[in-house]
N, C-alpha and C positions, 0 to 999 in steps of 0.2 A: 337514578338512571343506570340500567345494567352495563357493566363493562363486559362486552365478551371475553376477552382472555382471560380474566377473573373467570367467567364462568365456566370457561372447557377446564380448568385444572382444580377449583374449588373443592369436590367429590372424588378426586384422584390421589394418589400413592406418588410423591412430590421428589425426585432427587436433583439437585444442583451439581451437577456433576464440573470438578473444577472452580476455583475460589478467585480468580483474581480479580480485575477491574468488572467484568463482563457477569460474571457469578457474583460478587458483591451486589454488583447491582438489582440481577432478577432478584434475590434474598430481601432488597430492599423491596423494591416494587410489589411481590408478594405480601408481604412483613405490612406494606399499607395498608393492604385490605383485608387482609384474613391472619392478624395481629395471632390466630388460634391455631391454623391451623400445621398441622406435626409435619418438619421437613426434613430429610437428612442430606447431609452436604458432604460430597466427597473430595478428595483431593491427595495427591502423591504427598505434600509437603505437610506438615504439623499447620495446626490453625487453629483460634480459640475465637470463641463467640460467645457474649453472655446472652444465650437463651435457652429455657427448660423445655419449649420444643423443637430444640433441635439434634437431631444422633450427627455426632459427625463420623466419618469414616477415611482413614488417613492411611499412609506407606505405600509399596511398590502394590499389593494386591488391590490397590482401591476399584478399578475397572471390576473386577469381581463381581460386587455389590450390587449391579443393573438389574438382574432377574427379579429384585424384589420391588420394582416398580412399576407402576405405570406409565408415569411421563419423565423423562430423563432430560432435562436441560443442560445440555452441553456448551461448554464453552470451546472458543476457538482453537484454543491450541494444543485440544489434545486429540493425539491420531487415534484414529481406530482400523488403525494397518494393522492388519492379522488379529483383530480383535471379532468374536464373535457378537452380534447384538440379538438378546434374547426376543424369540418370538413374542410378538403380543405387547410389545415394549413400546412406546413411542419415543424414538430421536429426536428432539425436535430442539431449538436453540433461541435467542431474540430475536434477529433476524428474519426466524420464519414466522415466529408469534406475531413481529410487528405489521411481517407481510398480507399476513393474515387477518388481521382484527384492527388496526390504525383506522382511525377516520380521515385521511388523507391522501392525496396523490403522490405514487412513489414514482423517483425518476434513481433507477439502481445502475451505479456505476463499477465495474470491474476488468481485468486483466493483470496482465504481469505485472506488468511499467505504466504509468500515467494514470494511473486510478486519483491517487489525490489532486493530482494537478484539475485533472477535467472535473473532478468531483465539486472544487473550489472559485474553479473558472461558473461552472453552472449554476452555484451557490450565486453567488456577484451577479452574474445577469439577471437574476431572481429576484434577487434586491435591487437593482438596477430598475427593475422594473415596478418597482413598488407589490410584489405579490409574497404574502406572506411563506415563510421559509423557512428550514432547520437543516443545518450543515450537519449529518450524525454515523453512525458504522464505525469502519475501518478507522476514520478515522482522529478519532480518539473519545467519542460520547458514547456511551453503548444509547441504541435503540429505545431500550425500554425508560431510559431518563428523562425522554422525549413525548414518549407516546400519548399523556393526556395533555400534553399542549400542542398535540398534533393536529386536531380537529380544525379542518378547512385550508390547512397550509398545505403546501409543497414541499414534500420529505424529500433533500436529497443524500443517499444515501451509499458511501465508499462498501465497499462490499468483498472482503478477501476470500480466497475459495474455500478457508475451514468455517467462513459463516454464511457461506453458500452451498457447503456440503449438502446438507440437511434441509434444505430448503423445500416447500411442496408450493409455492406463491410466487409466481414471478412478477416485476413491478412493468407499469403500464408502460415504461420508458426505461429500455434495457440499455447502456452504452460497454461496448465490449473493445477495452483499446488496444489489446493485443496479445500475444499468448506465444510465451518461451518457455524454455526448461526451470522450473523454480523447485522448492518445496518436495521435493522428489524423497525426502526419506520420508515424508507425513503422509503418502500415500504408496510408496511403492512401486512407483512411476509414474511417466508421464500422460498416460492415459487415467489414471485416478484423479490426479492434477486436473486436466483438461475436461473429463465430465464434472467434477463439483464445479469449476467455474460455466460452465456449459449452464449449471441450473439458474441463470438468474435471466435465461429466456425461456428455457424447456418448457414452460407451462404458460405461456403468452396466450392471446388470443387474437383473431383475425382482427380485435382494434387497439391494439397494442404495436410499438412501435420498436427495432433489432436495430439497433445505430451499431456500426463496426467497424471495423480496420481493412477498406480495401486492398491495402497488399497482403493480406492471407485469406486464402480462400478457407471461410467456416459453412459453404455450402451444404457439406453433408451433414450440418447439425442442426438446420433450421427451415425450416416446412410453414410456417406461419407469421402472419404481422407483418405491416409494411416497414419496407427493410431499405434503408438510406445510408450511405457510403460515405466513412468520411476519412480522408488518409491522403498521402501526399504522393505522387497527384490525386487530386480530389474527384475522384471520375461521378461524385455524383452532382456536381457543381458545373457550367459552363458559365461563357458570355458575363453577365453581370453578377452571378453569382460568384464563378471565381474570381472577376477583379475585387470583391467586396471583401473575399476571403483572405485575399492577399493584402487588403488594405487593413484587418486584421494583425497580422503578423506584426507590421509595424507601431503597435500603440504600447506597448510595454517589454522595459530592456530586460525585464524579470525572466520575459522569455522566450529566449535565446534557442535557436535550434530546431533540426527540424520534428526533432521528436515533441519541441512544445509547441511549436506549429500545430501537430498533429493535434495536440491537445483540445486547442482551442478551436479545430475543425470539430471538432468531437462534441464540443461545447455548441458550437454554433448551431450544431445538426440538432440537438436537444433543445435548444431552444425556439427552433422551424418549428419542431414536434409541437410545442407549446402556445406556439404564437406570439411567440415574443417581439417587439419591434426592433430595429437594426439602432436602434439610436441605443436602446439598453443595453442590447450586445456589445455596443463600443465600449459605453460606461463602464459594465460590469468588467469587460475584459482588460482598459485601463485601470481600474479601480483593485486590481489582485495585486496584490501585494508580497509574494511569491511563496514560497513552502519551505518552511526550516529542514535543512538536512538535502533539499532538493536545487542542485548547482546555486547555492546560500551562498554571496560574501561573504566573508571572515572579516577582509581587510587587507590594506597592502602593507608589509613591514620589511624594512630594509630593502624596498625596492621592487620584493616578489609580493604578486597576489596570490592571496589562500582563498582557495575555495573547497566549500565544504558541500561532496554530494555522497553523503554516508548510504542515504537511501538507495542509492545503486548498490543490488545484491546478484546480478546477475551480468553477464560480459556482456550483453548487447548496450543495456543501460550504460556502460564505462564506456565503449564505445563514443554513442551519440553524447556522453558529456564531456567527451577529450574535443569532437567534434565543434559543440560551441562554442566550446571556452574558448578556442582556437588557437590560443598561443601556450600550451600546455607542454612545460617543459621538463618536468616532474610528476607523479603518478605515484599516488600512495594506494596498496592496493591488500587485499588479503583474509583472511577471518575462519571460521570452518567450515570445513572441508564437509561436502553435503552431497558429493559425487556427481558434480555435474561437472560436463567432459567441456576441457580449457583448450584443446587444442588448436580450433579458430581461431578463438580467441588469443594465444599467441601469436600465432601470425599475424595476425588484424595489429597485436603490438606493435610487431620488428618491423609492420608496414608504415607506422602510423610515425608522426615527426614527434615523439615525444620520447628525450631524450635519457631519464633518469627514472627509473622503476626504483620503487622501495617497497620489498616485498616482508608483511608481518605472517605471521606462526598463523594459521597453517599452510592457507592455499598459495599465500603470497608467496614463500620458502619455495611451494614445489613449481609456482607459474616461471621466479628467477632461473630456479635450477634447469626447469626445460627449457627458456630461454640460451642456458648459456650451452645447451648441452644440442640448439642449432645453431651457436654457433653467434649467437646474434651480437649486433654491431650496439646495443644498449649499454649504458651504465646500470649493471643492477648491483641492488643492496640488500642482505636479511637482515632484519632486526629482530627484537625479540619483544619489543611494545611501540605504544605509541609514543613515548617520550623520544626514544631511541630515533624515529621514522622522521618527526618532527625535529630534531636538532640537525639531522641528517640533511633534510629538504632544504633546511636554514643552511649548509652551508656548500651545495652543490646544484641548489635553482638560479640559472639566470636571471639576474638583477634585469626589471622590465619586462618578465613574463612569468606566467604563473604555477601553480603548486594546487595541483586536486588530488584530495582524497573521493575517490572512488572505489568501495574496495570489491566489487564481483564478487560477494562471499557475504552471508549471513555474519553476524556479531557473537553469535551465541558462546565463540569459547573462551571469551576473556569479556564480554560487556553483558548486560540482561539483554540490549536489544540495540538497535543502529541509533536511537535516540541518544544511549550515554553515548555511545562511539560517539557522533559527531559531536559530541558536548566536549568531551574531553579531548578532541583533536584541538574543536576553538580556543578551549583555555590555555591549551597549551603553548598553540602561535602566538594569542596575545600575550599571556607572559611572558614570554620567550621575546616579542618584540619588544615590549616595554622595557624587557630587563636591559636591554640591547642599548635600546635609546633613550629612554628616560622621556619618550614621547607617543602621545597617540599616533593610532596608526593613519596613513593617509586612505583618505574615501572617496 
């Protein structure tokens, strides 16, 4: 049986541009079927591979090396701000290949904030529903791990904008949960930002379905496909629809808030699209079991709850998770500095009841300092890690209210990625409780 994407790259000049989880993977998936065929693999860092066809190409010049190809497989996280891409060259990433060539229905979820959540919520109702399914993208299966046992299922797939860049395929079931300042040195503003996320409808067709975020108007991006509204108020819902939506909200304390509200508007709207019955949608939406790193218990120790929402990289996100948590009386916040403007997002602090800021290297330092420098009525802290942050919260959080890490800020200057951060904030409180009390913590 012919596999098309085997056969568009087969008779082509092969490069893997970028090596990590997402690049290992294409190498594999190639490496199944064309055991032969000569590839070369580039990448910034040192890399070894035992294979005699492969050139690797490594250091700061690697970007260089594109002109000598035909199909460039790019991984996600490398920019091509201010990089030229040689005419006659194809861009192209898993993502777009699988959009392309998968025997399956894709239902593509993307935005700033709430992509895994609605990604996972949809996942659930899927299965909920007895219809075959794979949870994959963003986040954390590359595409291509999936693709031959894709045939006949229901791909649902997280989708971040460096593997939407590239994209020429948009999936039958676009969900777009909402769009802030991110990622802004990967493309050199927010209009770069905002068209790659833009492509996981731009090429819809009139039976293709735009689910979005009614409190932003994305009117002038989209001209095609029935287009269904889902956000709080849910203006595309009345009458029975919204008490149903509201009866929703209530089936899992996982999630809190209206931003997960939104979520599961989001989910629901995707599921309409589907045809799913409301009985699965309950299931599925009871049945989520919530998102590591995403408003995560830790646990309560010596009185305070820790919660861990490291995935928050952006100040709107901190916001709506100060908002659920609701009794937040502490705010661990901070990471690198990626030049997006805090100023709101101040204010929105000194407005908000939450009483104890601990700010880490780098943005956290400069959000305390312009804090203190209106003046504000906060307790703030700098520290210089998370050990520092965490012994801190342990012993200036109100005993009965709780302690979020949130930090508005990427991880990159001291963690690989928000993953370790929230790992090592958790080990730290438990340790840190245990050593305390020589007892588990309460749950």
């Amino acid at each position: 049986m012919s596999n098309p994407l085997i056969d568009h790259i087969k008779n082509k000049k092969v490069l893997i541009l970028g090596f990590g989880r997402e690049g290992r993977s294409s190498y594999n998936y190639i490496r199944k079927y064309l055991p032969g065929l000569f590839l070369t693999i580039a990448d910034r860092r040192d890399i070894y591979i035992d294979d005699r066809n492969v050139r690797l190409v490594t250091g700061s010049d690697y970007l260089s090396c594109m002109k000598d190809f035909d199909v460039v497989l790019k991984s996600p996280g490398i920019s091509f701000f201010g990089v030229t891409v040689p005419k006659g060259t194809e861009i192209t990433c898993q993502t777009d290949l699988f959009m392309r060539y998968a025997p399956c229905l894709k239902v593509g979820v993307t935005g700033t904030k709430g992509k895994t959540t609605t990604s996972t919520l949809i996942y659930e109702i899927l299965r909920a529903a007895n219809v075959p399914t794979c949870l994959i993208g963003n986040i954390g299966i590359p595409v291509l791990d999936r693709f031959d046992s894709s045939a006949g299922c229901t791909a649902v797939i997280e989708m971040s904008s460096h593997q939407l860049e590239f994209t020429t395929v948009s999936p039958h079931i676009a969900v777009f949960t909402n769009l802030f300042e991110e990622h802004l040195d990967h493309y050199g503003g927010f209009n770069g930002y905002a068209a790659a996320k833009l492509n996981i409808m731009k090429n819809q067709s009139a039976d293709d379905f735009f689910i979005y975020n009614a409190d932003q108007d994305l009117s002038e991006y989209y001209s095609r496909g029935a287009v269904l509204s889902a956000a709080i108020p849910v203006s595309a819902s009345d009458g029975e629809d919204s008490d149903f939506l509201k009866l929703l909200t209530t089936l899992n304390p996982r999630l809190m808030g209206r931003h997960n509200h939104q979520d599961i508007f989001f989910a629901a709207a995707a599921a309409r699209c589907l045809n799913i019955d409301r009985d699965a949608v309950k299931a599925g939406i009871k049945g989520f079991g919530g998102i590591e790193h995403r408003m995560e218990p830790v646990g309560i120790y010596e009185g305070i709850k820790f919660v861990n929402d490291c995935i928050a990289t952006i100040p709107r996100a901190v916001m709506c998770a100060v908002e659920a948590v609701g009794d937040t009386d502490t705010l661990i916040l901070g990471g690198m500095d990626r030049g997006l403007d805090y100023g709101d997002f101040c204010r929105a602090l000194e407005e908000s009841s939450v009483r104890n800021i601990i700010g880490l290297p780098e943005t956290g330092h400069m959000i305390c300092l312009r804090l203190a420098e209106l003046g504000s009525r906060k307790k703030l802290f700098r520290v210089d890690g998370m050990e520092n942050a965490v012994e801190k919260a342990f012993c200036v959080t109100e005993k009965g209210k709780s302690c979020l890490l949130s930090p508005a800020a990427a991880s990159y200057n001291y963690y690989r990625d928000f993953e370790e951060k929230g790992r090592h904030f958790k080990n730290l409180v438990r340790s840190h409780g245990t050593r305390k009390t020589g007892n588990p913590p309460t749950r």
